[in-house]
KOLVEXKOL-486433 format. One line per field, with one value per residue (C-alpha): residue number from 1; residue in one letter; chain; x negated, y negated, z. Coordinates in steps of 0.02 Angstrom, whole numbers, plus 50000, padded with zeros to 5 digits. Layout:
<nodes>
nr: [NUM / ...]
rest: [A / ...]
kette: [A / ...]
px: [X / ...]
py: [Y / ...]
pz: [Z / ...]
</nodes>
This chain:
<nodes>
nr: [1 / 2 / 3 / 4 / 5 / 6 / 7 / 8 / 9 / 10 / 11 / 12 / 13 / 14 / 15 / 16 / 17 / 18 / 19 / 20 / 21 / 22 / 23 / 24 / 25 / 26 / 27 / 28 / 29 / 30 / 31 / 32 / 33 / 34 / 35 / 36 / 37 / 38 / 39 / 40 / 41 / 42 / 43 / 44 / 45 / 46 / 47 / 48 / 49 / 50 / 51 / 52 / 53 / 54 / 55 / 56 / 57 / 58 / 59 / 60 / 61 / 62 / 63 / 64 / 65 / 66 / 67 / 68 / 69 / 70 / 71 / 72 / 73 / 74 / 75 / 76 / 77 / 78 / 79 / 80 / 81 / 82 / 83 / 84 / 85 / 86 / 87 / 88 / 89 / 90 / 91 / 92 / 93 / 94 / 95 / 96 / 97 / 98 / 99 / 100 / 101 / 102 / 103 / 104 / 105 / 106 / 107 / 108 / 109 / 110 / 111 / 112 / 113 / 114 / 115 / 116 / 117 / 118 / 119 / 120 / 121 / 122 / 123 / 124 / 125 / 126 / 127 / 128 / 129 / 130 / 131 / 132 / 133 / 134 / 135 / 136 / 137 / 138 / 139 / 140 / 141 / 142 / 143 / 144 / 145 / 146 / 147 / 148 / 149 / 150 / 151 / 152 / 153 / 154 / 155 / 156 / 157 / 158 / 159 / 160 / 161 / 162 / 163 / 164 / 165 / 166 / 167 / 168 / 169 / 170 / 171 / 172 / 173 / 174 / 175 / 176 / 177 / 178 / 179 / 180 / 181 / 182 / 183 / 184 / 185 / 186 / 187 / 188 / 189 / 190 / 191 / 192 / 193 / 194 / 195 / 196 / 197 / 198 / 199 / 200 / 201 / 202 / 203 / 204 / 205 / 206 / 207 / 208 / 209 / 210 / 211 / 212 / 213 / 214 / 215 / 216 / 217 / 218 / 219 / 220 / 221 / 222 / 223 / 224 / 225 / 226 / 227 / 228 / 229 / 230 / 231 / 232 / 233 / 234 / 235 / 236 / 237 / 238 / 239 / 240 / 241 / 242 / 243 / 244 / 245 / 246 / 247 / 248 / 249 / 250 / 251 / 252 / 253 / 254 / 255 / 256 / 257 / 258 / 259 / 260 / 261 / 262 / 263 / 264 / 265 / 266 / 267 / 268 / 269 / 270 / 271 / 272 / 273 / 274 / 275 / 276 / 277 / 278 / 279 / 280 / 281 / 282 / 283 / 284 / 285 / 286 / 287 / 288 / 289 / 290 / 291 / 292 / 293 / 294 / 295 / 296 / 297 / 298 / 299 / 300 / 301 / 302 / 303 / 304 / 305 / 306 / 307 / 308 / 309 / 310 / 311 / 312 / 313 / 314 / 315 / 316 / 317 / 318 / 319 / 320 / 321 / 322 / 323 / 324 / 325 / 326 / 327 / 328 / 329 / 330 / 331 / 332 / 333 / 334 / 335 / 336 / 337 / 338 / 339 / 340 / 341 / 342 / 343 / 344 / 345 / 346 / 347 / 348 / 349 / 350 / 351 / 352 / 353 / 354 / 355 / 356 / 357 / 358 / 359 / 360 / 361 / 362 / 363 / 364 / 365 / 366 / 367 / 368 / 369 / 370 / 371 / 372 / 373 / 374 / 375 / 376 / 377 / 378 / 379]
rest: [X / X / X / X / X / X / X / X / X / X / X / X / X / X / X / X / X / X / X / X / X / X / X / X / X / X / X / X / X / X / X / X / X / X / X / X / X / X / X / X / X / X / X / X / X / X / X / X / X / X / X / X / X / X / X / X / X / X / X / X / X / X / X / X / X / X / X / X / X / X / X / X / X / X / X / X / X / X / X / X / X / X / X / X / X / X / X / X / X / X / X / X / X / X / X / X / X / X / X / X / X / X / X / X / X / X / X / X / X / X / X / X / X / X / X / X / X / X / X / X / X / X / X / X / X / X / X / X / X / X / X / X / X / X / X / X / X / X / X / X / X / X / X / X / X / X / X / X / X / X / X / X / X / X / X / X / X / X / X / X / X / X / X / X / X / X / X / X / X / X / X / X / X / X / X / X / X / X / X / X / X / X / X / X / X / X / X / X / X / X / X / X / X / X / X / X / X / X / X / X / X / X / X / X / X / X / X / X / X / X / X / X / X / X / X / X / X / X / X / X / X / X / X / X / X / X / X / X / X / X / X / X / X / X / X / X / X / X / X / X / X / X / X / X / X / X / X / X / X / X / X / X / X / X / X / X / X / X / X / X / X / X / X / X / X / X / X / X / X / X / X / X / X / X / X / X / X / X / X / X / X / X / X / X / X / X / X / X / X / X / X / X / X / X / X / X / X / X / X / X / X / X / X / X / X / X / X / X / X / X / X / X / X / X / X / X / X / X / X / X / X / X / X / X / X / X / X / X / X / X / X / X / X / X / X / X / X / X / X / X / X / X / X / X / X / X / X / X / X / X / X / X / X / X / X / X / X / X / X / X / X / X / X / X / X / X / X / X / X / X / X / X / X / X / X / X / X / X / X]
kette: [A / A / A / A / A / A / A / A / A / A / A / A / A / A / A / A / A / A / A / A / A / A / A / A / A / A / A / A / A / A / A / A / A / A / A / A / A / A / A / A / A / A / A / A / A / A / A / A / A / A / A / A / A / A / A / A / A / A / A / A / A / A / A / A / A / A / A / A / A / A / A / A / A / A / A / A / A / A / A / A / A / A / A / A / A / A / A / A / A / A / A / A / A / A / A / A / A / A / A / A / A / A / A / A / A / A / A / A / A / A / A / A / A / A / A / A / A / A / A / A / A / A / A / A / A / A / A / A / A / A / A / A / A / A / A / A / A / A / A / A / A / A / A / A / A / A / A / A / A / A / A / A / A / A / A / A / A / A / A / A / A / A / A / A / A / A / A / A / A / A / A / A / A / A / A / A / A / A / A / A / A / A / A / A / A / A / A / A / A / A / A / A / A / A / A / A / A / A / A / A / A / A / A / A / A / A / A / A / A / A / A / A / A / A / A / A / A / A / A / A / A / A / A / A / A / A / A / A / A / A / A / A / A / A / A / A / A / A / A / A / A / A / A / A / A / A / A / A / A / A / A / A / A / A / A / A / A / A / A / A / A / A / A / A / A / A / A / A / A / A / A / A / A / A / A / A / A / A / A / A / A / A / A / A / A / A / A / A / A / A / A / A / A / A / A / A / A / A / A / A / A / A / A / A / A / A / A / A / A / A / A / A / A / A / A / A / A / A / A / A / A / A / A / A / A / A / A / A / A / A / A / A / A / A / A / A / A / A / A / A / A / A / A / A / A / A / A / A / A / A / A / A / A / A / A / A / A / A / A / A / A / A / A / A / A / A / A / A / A / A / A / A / A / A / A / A / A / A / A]
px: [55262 / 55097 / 55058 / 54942 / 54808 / 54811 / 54811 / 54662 / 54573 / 54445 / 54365 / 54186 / 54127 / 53967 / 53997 / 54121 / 54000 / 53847 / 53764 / 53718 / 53899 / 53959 / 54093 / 54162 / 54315 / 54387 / 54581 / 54690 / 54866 / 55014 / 54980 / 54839 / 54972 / 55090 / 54937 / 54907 / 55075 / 55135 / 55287 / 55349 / 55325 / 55510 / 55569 / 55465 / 55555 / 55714 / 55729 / 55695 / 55665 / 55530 / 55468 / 55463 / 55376 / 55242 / 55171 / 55218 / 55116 / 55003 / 54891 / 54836 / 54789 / 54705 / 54624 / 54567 / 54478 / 54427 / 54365 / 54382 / 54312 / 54462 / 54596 / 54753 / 54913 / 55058 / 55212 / 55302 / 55456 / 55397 / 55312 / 55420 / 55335 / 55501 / 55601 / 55613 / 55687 / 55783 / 55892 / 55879 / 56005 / 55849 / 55890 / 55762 / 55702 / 55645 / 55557 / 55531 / 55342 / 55294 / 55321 / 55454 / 55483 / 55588 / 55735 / 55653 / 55786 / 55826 / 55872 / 55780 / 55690 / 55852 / 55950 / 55873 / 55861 / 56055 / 56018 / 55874 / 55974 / 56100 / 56053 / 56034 / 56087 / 55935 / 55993 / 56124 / 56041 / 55991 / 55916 / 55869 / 56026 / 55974 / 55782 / 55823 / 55962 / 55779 / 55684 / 55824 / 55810 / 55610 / 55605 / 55723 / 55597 / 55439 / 55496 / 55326 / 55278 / 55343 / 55389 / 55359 / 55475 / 55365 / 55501 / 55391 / 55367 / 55249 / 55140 / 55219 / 55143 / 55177 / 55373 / 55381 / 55319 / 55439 / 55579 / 55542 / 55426 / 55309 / 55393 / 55313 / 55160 / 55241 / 55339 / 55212 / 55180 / 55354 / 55427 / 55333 / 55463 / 55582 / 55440 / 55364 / 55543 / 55590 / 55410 / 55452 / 55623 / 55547 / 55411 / 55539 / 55666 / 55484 / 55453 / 55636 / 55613 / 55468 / 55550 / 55682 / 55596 / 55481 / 55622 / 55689 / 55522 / 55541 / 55406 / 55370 / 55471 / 55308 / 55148 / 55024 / 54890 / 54878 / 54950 / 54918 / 54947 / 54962 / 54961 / 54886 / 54971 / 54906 / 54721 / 54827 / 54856 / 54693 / 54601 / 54652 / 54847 / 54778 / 54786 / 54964 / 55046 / 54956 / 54899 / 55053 / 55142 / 55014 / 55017 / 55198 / 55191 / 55052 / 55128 / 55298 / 55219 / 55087 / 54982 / 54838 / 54718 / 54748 / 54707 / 54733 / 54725 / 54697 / 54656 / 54563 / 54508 / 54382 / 54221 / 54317 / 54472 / 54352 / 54328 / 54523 / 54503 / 54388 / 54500 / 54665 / 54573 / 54543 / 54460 / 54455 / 54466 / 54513 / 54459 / 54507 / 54498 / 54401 / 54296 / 54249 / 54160 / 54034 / 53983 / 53822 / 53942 / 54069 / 53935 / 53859 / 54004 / 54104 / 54083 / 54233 / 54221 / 54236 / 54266 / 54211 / 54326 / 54272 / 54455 / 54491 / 54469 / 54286 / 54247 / 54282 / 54121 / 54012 / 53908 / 53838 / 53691 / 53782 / 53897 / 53756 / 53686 / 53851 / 53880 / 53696 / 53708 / 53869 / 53809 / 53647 / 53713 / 53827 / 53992 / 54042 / 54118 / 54140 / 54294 / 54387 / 54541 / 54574 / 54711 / 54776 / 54647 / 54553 / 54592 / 54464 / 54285 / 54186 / 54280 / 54278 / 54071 / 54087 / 54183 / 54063 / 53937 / 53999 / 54031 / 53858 / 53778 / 53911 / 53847 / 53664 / 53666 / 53779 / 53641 / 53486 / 53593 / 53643 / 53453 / 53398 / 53359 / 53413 / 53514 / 53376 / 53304 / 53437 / 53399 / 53261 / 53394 / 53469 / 53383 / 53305 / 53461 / 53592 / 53496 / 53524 / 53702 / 53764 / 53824 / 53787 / 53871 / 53994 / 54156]
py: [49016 / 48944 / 48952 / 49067 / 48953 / 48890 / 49057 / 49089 / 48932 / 48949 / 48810 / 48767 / 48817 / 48772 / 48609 / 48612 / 48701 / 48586 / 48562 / 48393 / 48365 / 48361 / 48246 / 48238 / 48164 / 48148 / 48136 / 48139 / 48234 / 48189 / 48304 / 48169 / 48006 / 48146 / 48146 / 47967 / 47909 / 48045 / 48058 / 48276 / 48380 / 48420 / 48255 / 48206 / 48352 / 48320 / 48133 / 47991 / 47864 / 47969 / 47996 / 47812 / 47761 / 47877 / 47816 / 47614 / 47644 / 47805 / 47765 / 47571 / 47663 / 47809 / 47674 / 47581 / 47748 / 47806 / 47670 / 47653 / 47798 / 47923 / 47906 / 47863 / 47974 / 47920 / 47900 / 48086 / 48171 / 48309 / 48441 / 48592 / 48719 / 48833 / 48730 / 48852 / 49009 / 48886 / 48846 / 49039 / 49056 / 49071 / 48978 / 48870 / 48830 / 48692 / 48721 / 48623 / 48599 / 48706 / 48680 / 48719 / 48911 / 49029 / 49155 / 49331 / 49433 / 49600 / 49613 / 49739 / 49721 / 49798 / 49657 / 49520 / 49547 / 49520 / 49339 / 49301 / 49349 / 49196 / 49024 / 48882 / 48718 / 48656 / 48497 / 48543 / 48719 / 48744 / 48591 / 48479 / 48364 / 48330 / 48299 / 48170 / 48075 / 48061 / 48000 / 47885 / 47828 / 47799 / 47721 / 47582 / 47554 / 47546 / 47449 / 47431 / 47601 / 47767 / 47893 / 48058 / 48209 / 48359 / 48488 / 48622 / 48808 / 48940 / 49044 / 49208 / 49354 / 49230 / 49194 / 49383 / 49396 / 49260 / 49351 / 49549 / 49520 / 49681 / 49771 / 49664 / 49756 / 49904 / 49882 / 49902 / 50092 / 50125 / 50060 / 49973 / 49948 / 49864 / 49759 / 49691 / 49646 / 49567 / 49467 / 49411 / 49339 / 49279 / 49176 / 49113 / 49056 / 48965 / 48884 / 48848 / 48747 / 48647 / 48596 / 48535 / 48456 / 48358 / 48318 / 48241 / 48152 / 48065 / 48175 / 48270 / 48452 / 48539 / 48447 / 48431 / 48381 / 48536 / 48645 / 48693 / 48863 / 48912 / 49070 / 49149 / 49310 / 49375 / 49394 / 49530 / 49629 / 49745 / 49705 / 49858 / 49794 / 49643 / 49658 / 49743 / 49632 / 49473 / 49424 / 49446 / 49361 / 49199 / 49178 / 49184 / 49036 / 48918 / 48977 / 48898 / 48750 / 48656 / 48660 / 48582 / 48648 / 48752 / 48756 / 48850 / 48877 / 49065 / 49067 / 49255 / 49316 / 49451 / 49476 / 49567 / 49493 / 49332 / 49383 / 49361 / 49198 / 49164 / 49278 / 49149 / 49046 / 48895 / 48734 / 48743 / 48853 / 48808 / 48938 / 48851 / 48982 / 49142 / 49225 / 49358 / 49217 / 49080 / 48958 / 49047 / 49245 / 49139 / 49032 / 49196 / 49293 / 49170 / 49001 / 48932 / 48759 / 48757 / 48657 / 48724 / 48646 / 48593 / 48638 / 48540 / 48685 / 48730 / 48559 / 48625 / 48740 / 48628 / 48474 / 48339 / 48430 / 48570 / 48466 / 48388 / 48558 / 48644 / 48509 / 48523 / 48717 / 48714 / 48589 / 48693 / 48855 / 48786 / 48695 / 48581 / 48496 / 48474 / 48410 / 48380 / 48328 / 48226 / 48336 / 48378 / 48392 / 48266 / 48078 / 48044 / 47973 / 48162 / 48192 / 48048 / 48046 / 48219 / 48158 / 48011 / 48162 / 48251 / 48080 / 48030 / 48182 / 48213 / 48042 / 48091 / 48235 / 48150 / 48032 / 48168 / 48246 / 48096 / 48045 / 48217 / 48325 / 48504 / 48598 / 48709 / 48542 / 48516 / 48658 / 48544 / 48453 / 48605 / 48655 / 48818 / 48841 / 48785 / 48914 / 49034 / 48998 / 48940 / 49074 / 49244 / 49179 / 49104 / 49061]
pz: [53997 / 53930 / 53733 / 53712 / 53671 / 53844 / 53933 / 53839 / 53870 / 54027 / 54166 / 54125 / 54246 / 54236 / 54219 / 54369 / 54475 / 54429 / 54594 / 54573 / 54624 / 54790 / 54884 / 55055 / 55154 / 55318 / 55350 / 55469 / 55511 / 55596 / 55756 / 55770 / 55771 / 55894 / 56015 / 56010 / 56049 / 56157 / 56053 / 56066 / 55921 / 55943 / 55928 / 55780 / 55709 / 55743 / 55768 / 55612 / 55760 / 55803 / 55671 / 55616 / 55791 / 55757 / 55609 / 55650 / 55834 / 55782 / 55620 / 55712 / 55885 / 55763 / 55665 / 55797 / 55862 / 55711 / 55605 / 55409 / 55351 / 55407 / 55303 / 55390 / 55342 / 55226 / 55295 / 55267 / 55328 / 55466 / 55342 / 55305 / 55202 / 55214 / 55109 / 54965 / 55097 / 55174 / 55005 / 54995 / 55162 / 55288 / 55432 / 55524 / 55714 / 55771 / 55953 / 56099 / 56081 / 55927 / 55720 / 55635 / 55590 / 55521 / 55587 / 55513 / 55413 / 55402 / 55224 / 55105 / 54946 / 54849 / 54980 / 54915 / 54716 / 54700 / 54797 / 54678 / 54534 / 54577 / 54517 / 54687 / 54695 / 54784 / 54811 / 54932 / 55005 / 55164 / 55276 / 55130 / 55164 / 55335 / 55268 / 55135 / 55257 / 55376 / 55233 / 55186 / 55383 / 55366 / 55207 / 55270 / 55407 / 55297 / 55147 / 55088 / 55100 / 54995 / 55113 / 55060 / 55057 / 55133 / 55088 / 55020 / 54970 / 54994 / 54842 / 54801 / 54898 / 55082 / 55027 / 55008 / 55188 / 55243 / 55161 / 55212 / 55369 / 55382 / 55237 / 55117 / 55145 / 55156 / 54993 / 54849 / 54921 / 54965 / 54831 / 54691 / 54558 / 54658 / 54732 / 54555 / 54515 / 54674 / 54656 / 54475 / 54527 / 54698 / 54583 / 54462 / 54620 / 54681 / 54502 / 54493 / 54665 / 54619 / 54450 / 54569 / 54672 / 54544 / 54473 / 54626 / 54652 / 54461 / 54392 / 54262 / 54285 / 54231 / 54294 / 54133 / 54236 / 54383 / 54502 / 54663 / 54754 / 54942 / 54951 / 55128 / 55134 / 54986 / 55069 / 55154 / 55007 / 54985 / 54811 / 54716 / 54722 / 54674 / 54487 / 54500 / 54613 / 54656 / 54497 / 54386 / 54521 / 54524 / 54309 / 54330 / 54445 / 54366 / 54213 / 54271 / 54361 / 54250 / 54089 / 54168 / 54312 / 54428 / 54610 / 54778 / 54946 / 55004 / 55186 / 55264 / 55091 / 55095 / 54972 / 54840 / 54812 / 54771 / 54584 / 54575 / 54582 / 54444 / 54343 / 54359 / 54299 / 54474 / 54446 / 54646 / 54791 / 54978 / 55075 / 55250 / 55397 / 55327 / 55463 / 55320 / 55186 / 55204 / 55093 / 55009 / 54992 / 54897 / 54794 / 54742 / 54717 / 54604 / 54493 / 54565 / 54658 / 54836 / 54972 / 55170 / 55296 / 55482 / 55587 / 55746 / 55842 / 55783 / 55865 / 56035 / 56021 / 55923 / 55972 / 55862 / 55820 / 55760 / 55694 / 55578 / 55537 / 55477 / 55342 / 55288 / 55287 / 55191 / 55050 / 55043 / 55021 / 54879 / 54941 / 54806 / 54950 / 55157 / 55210 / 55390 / 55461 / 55622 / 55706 / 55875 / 56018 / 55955 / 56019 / 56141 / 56144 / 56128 / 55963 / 55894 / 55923 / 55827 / 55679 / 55650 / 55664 / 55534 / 55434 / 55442 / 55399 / 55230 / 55161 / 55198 / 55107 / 54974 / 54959 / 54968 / 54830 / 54695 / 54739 / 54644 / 54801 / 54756 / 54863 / 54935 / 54976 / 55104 / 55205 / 55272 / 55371 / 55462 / 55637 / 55695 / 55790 / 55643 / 55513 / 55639 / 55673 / 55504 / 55459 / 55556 / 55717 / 55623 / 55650]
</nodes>
């Protein structure tokens, strides 16, 4: 756990939040390089050769689309954010034409705290065997590159999902003893992965710098068992993890499970896909940093113009940041005129802004239609 110096140390927030600060960035995935070659989900999954063609032949044909200002991926092992279940006894699936997922279980909360209870040799648990032996197969082919391990975990309140399905939710009413204690061991069996696993990488077993948190399923928790389940179950696990910052990614939160976050203390705050929050409810609810994220499939709807307008909404309504990812659905000429849209228009307003325009200044930029849009027909 952290001294007690640390837990009572808080963000400055008002330096963190200082609205002359504002960034942007555009990545890409590897659905994107899957798209561009043609190369099956499944056998990207499945197959190192696959996996090796797609990221020789994919990032030069995506770059060569794209241009230089979308970052390319790294070369990583297909990512598997059911690592941690996995080494647990979970079994995996691997699709013909869909991600990687997870055979549900029909083991209780009392079922489960005896398997908690039992220290796990991660390194030989579950599929992790088979993952390194196709890293081992990738890094041979790209000596000069580092070829990550995505082997990962989920935050506490969605590995309680993946291990009870719909009696996770169920569970705190039902019965909330046995819940908090099979959340305290689930968290420590999570911390006790990620020490692994850093370990494995050749870093530091606790990060001193930060550590981040996905952590979807708790937005499905209503805020009153917030401060009974979800937040003992969170300073357990940055507690475990680092004695630096601490970040996350919540996807669907509502308005008031927001001041949570401020509360645990973030330094940053993805809130991805949440059709209850915009940019200006989450500026004026908390001090936390944000970033507002455009997903491939709000493209679809969206032309240039709006395009242009939901970045300078966003940034004037208080995103410390607007951020996008080049994924599947979107190799061909009319997305790639959107992306440079959305590029041009996040260096604008970072110039307008490191210039000394004020935020409210941006709202200049937006159109009749975009103020209109951005964000009470939003998503």
């Amino acid at each position: 756990m952290r001294s007690k110096e640390v837990l009572l140390s808080r963000p400055d927030y008002q330096s963190l939040r200082d609205p002359s600060r504002f960034s942007w960035s555009v990545g890409s995935t590897y659905l994107a390089l899957l798209e561009a070659t043609g190369i099956p989900l499944h056998a990207f999954y499945t197959d190192p050769d696959a996996g090796i063609e797609a990221y020789r032949r994919g990032r030069p044909l995506l770059a060569e689309m794209y241009g230089p200002d979308v970052a390319l991926p790294a070369p990583a092992t297909p990512p598997v954010s059911y690592g941690h279940v996995s080494g647990l006894g979970m079994d995996l699936v691997f699709p013909e034409g869909g991600e990687v997922n997870y055979v549900r279980s029909d083991r209780s909360v009392r079922d489960w705290i005896p398997v908690l209870e039992r220290p796990v040799d991660w390194a030989h648990a579950g599929m992790l065997p088979s993952f390194l032996e196709y890293r081992e197969r990738m890094q041979k082919a790209l000596p000069g590159e580092e070829v990550k391990l995505s082997w990962g975990h989920e935050g506490p309140l969605t590995t309680a999902y993946e291990m009870l399905d719909f009696r996770a939710f169920t569970a705190p009413y039902d019965e909330p003893e046995d819940f908090r204690r099979f959340l305290r061991l689930a968290t420590d069996s999570i911390v006790d992965f990620i020490r692994f696993m850093n370990r494995l990488r050749g870093q530091p077993e606790v990060n001193p710098k930060s550590g981040g948190l996905s952590d979807d399923c708790s937005s499905m928790f209503g805020h009153d068992l917030w401060p009974e389940f979800v937040m003992p179950a969170w300073e357990r696990y940055f507690s475990g993890i680092t004695t630096g910052d601490r970040t996350a990614h919540v996807e669907d939160l509502r308005e008031a499970q927001l001041p949570f976050l401020e509360e645990i203390g973030l330094v940053s705050y993805d809130p991805s896909v949440s059709a209850k929050l915009n940019p200006a409810l989450i500026a004026r609810t908390i001090r936390v940093p944000f970033g507002w994220r455009l997903v491939n499939f709000h493209y679809q709807t969206m032309n240039e113009r709006d395009i242009r307008d939901w970045v300078f909404q966003a940034a004037a309504d208080g995103a410390s940041s607007v951020f996008t990812f080049v994924c599947s659905m979107m190799c061909n000429e009319t997305m790639v005129a959107k992306v440079h849209a959305f590029i041009e228009a996040a260096k604008e307003a970072k110039r307008l802004i490191e210039g000394g325009a004020v935020r409210e200044d941006l709202r200049r930029e937006v159109s009749a239609a975009g103020r209109k849009r951005f964000w009470a027909e939003w998503p």
